[in-house]
C-alpha positions as CSV (number, residue, x, y, z in Angstrom):
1,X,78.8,-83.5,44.8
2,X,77.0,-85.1,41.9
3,X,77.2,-88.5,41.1
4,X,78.7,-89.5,44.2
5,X,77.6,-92.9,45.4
6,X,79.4,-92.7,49.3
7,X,82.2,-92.8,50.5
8,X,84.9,-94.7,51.1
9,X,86.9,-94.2,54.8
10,X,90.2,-95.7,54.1
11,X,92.5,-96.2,57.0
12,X,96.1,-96.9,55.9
13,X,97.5,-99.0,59.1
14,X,100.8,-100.2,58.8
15,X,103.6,-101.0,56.0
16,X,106.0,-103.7,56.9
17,X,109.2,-105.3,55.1
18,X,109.8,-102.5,52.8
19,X,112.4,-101.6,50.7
20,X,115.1,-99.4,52.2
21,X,115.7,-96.5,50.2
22,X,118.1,-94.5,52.4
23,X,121.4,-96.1,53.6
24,X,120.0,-99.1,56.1
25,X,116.2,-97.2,56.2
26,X,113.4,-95.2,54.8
27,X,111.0,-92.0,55.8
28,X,108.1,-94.0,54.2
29,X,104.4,-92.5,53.6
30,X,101.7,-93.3,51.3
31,X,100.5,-91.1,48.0
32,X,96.9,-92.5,47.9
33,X,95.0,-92.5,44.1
34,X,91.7,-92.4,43.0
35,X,90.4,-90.7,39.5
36,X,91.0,-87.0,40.5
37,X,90.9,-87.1,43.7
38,X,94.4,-87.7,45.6
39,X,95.9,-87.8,49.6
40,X,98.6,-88.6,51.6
41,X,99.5,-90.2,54.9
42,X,102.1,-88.6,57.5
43,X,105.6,-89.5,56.5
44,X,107.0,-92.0,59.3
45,X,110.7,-91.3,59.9
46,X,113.6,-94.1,59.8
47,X,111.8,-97.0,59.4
48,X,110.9,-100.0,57.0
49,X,107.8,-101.0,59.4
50,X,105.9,-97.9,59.7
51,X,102.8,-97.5,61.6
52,X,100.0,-94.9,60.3
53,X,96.7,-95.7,61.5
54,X,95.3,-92.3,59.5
55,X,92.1,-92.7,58.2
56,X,91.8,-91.1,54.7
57,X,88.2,-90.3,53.1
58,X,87.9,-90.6,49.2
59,X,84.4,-90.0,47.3
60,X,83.0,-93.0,45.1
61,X,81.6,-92.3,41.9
62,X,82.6,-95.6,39.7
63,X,82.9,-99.0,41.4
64,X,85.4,-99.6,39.0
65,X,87.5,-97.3,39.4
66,X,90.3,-99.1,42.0
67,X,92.3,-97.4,44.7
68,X,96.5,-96.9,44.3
69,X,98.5,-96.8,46.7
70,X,101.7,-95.3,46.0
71,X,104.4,-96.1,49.2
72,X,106.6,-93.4,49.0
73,X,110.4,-92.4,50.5
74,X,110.8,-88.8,51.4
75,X,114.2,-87.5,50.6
76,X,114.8,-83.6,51.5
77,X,117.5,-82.8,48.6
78,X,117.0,-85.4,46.1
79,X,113.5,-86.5,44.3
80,X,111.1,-89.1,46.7
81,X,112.2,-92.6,45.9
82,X,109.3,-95.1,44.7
83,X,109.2,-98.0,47.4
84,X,105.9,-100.3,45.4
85,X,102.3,-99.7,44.7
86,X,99.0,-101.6,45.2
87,X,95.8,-101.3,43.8
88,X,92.3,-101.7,45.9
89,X,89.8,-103.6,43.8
90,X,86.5,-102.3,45.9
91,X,83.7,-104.2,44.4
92,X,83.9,-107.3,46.4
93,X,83.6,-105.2,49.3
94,X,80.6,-102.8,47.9
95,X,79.2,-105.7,46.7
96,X,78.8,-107.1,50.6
97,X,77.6,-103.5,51.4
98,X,75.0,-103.9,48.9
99,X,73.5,-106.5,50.5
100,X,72.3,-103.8,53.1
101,X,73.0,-105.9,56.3
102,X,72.7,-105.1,59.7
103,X,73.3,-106.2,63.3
104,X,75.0,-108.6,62.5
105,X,77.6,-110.2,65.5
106,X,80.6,-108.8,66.1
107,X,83.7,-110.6,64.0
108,X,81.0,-112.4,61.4
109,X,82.4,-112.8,58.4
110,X,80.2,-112.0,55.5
111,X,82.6,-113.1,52.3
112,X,85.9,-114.1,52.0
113,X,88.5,-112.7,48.9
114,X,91.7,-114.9,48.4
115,X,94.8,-113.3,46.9
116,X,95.0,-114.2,42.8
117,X,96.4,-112.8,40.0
118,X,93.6,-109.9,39.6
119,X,94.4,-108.7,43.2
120,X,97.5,-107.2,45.0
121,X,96.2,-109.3,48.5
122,X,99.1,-110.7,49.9
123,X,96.7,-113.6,52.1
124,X,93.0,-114.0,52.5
125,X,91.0,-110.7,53.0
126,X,87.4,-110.9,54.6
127,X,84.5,-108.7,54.7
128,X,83.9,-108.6,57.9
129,X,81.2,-106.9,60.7
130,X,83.1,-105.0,63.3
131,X,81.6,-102.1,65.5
132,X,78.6,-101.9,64.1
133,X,79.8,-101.7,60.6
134,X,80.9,-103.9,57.3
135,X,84.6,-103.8,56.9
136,X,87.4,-105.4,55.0
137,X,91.1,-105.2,56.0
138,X,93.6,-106.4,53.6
139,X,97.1,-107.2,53.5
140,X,98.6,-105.9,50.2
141,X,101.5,-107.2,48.5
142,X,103.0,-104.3,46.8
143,X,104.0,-104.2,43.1
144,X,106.8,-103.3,41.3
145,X,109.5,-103.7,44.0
146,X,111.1,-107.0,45.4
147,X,109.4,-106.9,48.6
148,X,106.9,-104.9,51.1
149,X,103.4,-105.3,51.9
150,X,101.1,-102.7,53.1
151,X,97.6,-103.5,55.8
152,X,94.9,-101.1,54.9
153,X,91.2,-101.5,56.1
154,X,87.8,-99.6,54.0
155,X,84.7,-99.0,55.3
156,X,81.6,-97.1,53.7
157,X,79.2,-94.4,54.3
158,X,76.4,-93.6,53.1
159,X,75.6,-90.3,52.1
160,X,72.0,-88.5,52.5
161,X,70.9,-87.7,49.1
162,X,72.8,-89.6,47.2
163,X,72.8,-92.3,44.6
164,X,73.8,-95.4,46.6
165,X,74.8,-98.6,45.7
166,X,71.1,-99.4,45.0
167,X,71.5,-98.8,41.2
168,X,74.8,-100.3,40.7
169,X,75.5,-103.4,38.8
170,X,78.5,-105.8,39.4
């Protein structure tokens, strides 16, 4: 793929507190967003705390370009209900991968993101090393909807032959 910089391995962990949809509950999953590309998780039956743990793979080619998450009810006769959305601002993390680290100890925390108005972080994020690898997991308030939040975690690979984050300017 041209202009790819890496990737970005997304794994949607767990919603919790969301809204019910259904009569008490919801059948909750997660339409994920970025430019063209698009995913989804598993739809988790009767439940306003779900638990995913998938891991989703989307291709970078802007920095810029954020990550939605769209949380989603699944109704079989009626259209899918709109539970929130939150958006994954990824250069703070890309910028720690930039820095081009390595064996560093396990649980070191490379840079910390607070939650502000320019974020959907519901508390403190961190970049952070774990197995071997730069990671930031992030509670996300979602948008649009009176409550729910949503923990996600992003990690990056490198791809052979392509561009990298050597070039890019934040």
């Amino acid at each position: 793929m041209e202009n790819v910089l890496g990737l970005i391995k997304l794994r949607i962990k767990k919603g919790s507190n969301l809204k019910a949809c259904d009569t008490r509950t919801s059948d909750p999953y997660v339409f994920v967003t970025m430019a063209e590309q698009q995913l989804r998780t598993s739809v988790a039956k009767d439940t306003l705390n779900p638990e995913w743990n998938e891991e989703l793979t989307l291709y970078v080619k802007d920095v810029n370009i954020p990550i939605l998450l769209t949380v989603t009810d699944k109704d079989t006769f009626t259209p899918d209900d709109n539970m929130g959305d939150a958006e994954i601002d990824l250069k703070p993390y890309l910028q720690c991968v930039k820095m081009g680290l390595r064996d560093m100890a396990e649980g070191h925390i490379v840079k910390q993101i607070q939650p502000d108005r320019t974020n959907c972080l519901a508390e403190g994020s961190n970049c952070m090393w774990k197995n071997d690898k730069l990671i930031q997991e992030m509670t996300l308030r979602l948008r649009n909807v009176k409550h729910g939040e949503i923990t996600v975690e992003i990690g990056w690979v490198t791809l052979p032959d392509s561009k990298g984050l050597s070039q890019v300017q934040f």
